[in-house]
N, C-alpha and C positions, 0 to 999 in steps of 0.2 A: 864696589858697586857694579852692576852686573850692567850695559852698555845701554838696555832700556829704561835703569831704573834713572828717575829722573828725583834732583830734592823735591823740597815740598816747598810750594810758594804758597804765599800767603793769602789768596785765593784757597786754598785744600781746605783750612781751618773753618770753623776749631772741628776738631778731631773728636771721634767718639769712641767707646769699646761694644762692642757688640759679641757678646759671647768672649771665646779669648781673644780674638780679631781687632786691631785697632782700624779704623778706617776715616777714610776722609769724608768732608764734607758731602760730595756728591755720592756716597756709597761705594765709594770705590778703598777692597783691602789696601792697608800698605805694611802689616808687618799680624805678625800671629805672636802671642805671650803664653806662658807656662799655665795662667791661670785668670780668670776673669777678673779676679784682683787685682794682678798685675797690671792686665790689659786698661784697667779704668784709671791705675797710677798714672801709667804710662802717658794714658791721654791727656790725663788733667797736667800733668807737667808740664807736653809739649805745650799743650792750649796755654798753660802760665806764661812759659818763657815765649811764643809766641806774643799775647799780649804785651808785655816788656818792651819786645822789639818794636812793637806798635807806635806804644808811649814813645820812645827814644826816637822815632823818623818824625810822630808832628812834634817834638819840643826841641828838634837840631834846626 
């Protein structure tokens, strides 16, 4: 990870793909994919396992 790049808190989400570009919540890139198919995979994954974590912090 490059010394600005910071993770992604759960505030960013959910994620979107915009062209090949995934980007966060507030418009902001965070990573570029091979294909806009990709880019929409990509999103809907994190956004999934995101969720998860969700679930799993209000039922601990």
């Amino acid at each position: 990870m490059a010394k600005d790049d910071k993770p992604l808190e759960p505030e960013d989400f959910p994620l979107r793909a915009e062209d090949k570009k995934i980007v966060k919540k507030d418009g902001e890139p965070i990573a570029e994919a091979r294909s806009e198919k990709i880019a929409d995979e990509v999103a809907e994954r994190l956004n999934a396992e995101e969720d998860i974590r969700e679930e799993d912090r209000w039922s601990a």
